[in-house]
C-alpha positions as protocol buffer text, in pm:
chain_id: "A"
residue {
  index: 1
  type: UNK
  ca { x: 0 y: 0 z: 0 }
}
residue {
  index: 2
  type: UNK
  ca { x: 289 y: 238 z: 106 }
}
residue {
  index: 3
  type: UNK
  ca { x: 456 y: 198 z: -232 }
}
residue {
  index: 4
  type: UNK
  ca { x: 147 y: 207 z: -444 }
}
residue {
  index: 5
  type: UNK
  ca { x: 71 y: 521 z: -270 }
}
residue {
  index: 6
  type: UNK
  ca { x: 411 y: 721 z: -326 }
}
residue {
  index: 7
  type: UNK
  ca { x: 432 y: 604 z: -717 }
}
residue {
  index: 8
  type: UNK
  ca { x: 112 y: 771 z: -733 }
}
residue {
  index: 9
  type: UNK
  ca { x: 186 y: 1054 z: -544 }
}
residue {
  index: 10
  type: UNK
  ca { x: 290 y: 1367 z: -726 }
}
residue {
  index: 11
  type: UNK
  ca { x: 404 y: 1677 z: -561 }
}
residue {
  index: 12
  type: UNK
  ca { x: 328 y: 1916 z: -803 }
}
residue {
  index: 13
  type: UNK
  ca { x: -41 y: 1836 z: -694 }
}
residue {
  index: 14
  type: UNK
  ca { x: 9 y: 1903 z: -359 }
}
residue {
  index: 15
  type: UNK
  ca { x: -40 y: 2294 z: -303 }
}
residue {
  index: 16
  type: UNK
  ca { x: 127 y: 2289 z: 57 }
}
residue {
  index: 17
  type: UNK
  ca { x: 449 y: 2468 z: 36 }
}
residue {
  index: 18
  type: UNK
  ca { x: 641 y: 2176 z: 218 }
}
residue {
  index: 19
  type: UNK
  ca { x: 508 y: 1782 z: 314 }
}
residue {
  index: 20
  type: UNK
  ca { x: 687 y: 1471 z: 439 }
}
residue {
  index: 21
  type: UNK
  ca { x: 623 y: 1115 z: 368 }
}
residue {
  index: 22
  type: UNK
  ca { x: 761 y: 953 z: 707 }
}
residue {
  index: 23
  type: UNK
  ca { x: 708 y: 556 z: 648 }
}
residue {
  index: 24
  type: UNK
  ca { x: 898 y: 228 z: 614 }
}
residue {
  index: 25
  type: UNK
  ca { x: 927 y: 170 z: 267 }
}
residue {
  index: 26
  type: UNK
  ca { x: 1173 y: -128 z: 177 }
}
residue {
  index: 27
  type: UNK
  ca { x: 1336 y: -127 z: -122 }
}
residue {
  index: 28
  type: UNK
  ca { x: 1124 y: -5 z: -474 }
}
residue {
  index: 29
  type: UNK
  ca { x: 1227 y: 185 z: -783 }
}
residue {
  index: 30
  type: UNK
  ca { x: 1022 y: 401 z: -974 }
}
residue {
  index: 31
  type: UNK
  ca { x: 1055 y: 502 z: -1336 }
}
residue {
  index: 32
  type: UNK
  ca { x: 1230 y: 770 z: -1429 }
}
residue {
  index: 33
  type: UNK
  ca { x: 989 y: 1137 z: -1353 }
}
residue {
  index: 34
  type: UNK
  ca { x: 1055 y: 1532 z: -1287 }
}
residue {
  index: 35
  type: UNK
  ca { x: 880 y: 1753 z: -1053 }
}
residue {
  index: 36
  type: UNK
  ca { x: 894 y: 2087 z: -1041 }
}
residue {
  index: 37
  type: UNK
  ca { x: 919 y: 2116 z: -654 }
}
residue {
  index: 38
  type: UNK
  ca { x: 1239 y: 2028 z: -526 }
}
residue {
  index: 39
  type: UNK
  ca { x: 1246 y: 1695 z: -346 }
}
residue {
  index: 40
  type: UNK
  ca { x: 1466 y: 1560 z: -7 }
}
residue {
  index: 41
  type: UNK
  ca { x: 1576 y: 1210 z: 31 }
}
residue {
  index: 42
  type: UNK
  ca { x: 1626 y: 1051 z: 390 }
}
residue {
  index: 43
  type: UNK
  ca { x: 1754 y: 749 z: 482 }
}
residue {
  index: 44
  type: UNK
  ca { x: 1671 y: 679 z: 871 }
}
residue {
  index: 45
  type: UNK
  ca { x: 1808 y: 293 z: 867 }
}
residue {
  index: 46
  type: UNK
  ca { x: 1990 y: 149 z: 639 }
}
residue {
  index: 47
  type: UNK
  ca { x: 2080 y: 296 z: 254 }
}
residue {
  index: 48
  type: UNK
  ca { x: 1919 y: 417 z: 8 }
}
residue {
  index: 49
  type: UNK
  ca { x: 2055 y: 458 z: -350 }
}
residue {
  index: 50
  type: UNK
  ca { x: 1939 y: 688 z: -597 }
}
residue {
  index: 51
  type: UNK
  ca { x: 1972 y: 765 z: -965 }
}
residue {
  index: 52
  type: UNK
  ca { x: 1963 y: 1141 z: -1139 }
}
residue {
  index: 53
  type: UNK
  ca { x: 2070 y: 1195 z: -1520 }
}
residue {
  index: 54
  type: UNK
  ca { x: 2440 y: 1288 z: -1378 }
}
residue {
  index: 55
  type: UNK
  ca { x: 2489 y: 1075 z: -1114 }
}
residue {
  index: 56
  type: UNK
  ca { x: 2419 y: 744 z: -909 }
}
residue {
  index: 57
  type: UNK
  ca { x: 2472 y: 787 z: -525 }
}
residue {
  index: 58
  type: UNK
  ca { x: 2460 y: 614 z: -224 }
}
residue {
  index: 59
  type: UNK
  ca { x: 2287 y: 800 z: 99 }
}
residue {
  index: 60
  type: UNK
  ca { x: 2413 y: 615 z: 435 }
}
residue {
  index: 61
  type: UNK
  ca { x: 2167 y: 633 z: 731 }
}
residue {
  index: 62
  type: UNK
  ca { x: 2090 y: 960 z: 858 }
}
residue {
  index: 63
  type: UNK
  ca { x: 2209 y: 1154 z: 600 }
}
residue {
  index: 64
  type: UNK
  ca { x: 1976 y: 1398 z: 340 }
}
residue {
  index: 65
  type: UNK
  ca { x: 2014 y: 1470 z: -6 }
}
């Protein structure tokens, strides 16, 4: 359900300034996508590796990108 529901999500919808997503996710990929809100990445356990067009990069616990 948690997955389902942050592939569907988009946060150019959203007309908040700011949210947060705070849930155990596991691992998942999406397909590539844009927004035009900037987005944060937060590992709280474990890694998380992510993808952009220049770069692949590893984000150790407690660390943001």
């Amino acid at each position: 359900m948690c997955k389902e529901f942050i592939r569907n999500l988009n946060p150019d919808r959203v007309k908040k300034g700011a949210f947060a997503i705070h849930r155990k996710v596991g691992a998942f990929s999406t397909r590539w996508h844009r927004h035009r809100k900037h987005q944060l990445l937060y590992a709280e356990g474990g890694v998380l590796y992510f993808k952009t067009a220049q770069l692949t990069s590893v984000l150790p616990a407690r660390f943001a990108a």
